[in-house]
C-alpha positions in Angstrom: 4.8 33.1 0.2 7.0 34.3 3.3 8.3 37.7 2.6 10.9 36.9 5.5 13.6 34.2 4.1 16.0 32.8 6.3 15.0 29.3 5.9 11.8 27.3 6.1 11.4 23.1 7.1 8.0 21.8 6.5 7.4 18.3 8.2 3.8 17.2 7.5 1.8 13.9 6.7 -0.7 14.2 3.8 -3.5 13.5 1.4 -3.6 14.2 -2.0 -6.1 14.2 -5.0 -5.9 13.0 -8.6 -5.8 16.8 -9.4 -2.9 17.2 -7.1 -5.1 19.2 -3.9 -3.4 18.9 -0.7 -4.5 18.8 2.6 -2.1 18.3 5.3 -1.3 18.6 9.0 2.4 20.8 8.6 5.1 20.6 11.6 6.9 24.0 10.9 10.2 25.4 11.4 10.7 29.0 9.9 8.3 32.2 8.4 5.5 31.0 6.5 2.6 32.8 5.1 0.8 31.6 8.5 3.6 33.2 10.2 6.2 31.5 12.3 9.6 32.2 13.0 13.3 30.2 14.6 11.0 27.8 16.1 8.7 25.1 15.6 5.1 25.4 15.5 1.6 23.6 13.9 -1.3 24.7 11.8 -3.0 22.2 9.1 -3.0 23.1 5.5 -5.2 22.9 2.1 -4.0 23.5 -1.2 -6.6 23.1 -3.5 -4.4 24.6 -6.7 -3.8 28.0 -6.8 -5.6 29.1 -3.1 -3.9 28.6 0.6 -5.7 28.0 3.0 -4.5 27.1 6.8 -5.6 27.1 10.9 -3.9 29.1 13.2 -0.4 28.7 13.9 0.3 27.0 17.7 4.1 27.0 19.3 5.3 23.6 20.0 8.3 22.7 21.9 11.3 20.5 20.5 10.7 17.0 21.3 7.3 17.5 22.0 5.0 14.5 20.7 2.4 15.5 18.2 0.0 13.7 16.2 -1.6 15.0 12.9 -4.5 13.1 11.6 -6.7 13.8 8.7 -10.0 12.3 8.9 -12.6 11.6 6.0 -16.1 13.0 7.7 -18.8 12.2 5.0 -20.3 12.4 1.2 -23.1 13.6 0.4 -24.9 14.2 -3.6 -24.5 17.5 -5.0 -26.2 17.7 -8.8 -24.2 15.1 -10.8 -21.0 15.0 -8.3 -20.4 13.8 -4.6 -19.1 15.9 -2.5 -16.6 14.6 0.4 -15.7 16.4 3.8 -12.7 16.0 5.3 -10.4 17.1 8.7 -7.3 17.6 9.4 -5.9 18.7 13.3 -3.4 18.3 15.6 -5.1 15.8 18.1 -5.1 18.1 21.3 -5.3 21.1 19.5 -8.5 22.1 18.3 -7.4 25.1 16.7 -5.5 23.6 14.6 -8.5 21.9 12.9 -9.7 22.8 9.3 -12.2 21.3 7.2 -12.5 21.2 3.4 -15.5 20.1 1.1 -14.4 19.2 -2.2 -15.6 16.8 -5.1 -12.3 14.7 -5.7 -11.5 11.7 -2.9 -7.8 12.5 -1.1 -6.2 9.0 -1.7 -2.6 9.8 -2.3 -0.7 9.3 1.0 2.6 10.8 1.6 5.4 12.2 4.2 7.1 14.8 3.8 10.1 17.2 4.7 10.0 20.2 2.3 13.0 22.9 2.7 12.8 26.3 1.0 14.9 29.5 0.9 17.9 28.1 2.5 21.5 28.9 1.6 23.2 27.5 4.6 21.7 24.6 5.8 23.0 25.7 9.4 19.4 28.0 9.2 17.8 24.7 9.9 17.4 23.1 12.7 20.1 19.8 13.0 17.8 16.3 13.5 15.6 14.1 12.2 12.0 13.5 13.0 10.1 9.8 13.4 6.8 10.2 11.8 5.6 7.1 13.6 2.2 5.2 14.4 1.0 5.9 10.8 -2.2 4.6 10.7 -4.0 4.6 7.1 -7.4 3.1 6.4 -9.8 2.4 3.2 -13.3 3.5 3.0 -14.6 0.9 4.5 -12.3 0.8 7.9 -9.8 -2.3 6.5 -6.7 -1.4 6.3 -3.8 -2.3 3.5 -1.5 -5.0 4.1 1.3 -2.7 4.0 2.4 0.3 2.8 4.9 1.0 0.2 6.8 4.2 1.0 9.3 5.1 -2.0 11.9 7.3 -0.1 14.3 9.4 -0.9 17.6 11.1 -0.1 19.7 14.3 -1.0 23.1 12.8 0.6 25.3 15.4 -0.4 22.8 17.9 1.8 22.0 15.4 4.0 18.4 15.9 3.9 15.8 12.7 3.4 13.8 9.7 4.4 14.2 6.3 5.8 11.6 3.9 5.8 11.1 2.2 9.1 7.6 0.4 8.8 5.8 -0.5 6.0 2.6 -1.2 7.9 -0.5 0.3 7.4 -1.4 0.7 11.1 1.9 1.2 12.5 4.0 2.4 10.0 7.3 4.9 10.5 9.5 7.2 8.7 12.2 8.8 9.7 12.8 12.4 7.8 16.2 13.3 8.3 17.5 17.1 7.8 20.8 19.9 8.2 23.4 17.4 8.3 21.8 14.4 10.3 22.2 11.6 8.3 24.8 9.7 10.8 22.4 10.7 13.6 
């Protein structure tokens, strides 16, 4: 964990396991154990229980568009399991990119805005970010009818999430954080 804390906002789209293994493209705002600081940056993310693993850390510039997709690659037989490859990156950022191999299927989808070590929520950043065009497909390339996003919302902080779009290839929510909620 950051040794440095003055507030950390983690914005990311992700993939979860049965056994509760991560792997997520993470917007960033703060010091992280991939480094950062007062300013917003990108790297991709696995945790597969009690490891970290992440890309490099890229600057990114408020406002900027970004687009974090994780990608299922192949499967293969390995002894008496199947293994499954995935991707996550920043589209336009190659560095970004990491790829895991692991014997569970990532079928939990989720948004996120995680906030750790704050006191003050004026350490934050003041806003709300859309995470827009989500875009989730089965196995076999269909997509669900919609998606059901359960939000939720810490009003007397002012931090949470509004669903915009249920749909499965254009869905939106809106994560709202540091006293935003009227924004």
């Amino acid at each position: 964990m950051p040794e440095k804390r003055d507030g950390v906002l983690y914005i990311c789209n992700a993939l979860m396991t049965e056994s509760d293994a991560v792997l997520y493209p993470v917007l960033q705002f703060g010091y992280t154990g991939a480094g950062g600081g007062q300013y917003w940056a990108i790297s991709c993310w696995y945790f597969p229980g009690d490891h970290i693993y992440f890309s490099k850390l890229v600057p990114v510039e408020p406002g900027q568009s970004i687009t974090g997709d994780i990608s299922f690659k192949n499967a293969f037989p390995s002894g008496s399991e199947t293994i499954y490859n995935w991707n996550a990156m920043f589209s336009m950022v190659p560095s970004t990119s990491l790829n895991v191999s692991i014997s569970e299927v990532l079928k939990h989808a989720f948004e996120t805005l995680q906030i750790y070590y704050v006191s003050d929520s004026s350490a934050l950043p003041a806003g709300y970010t859309i995470m827009g065009s989500i875009n989730l497909a089965l196995a076999d390339g269909s997509h669900p009818s919609a998606i059901n996003w359960t939000p939720g919302m810490n009003a007397a902080q002012g931090f949470g999430a509004e669903v915009i779009s249920n749909s499965a290839t254009n869905g939106a929510v809106k994560l709202i954080y540091s006293d935003s909620v009227n924004v």
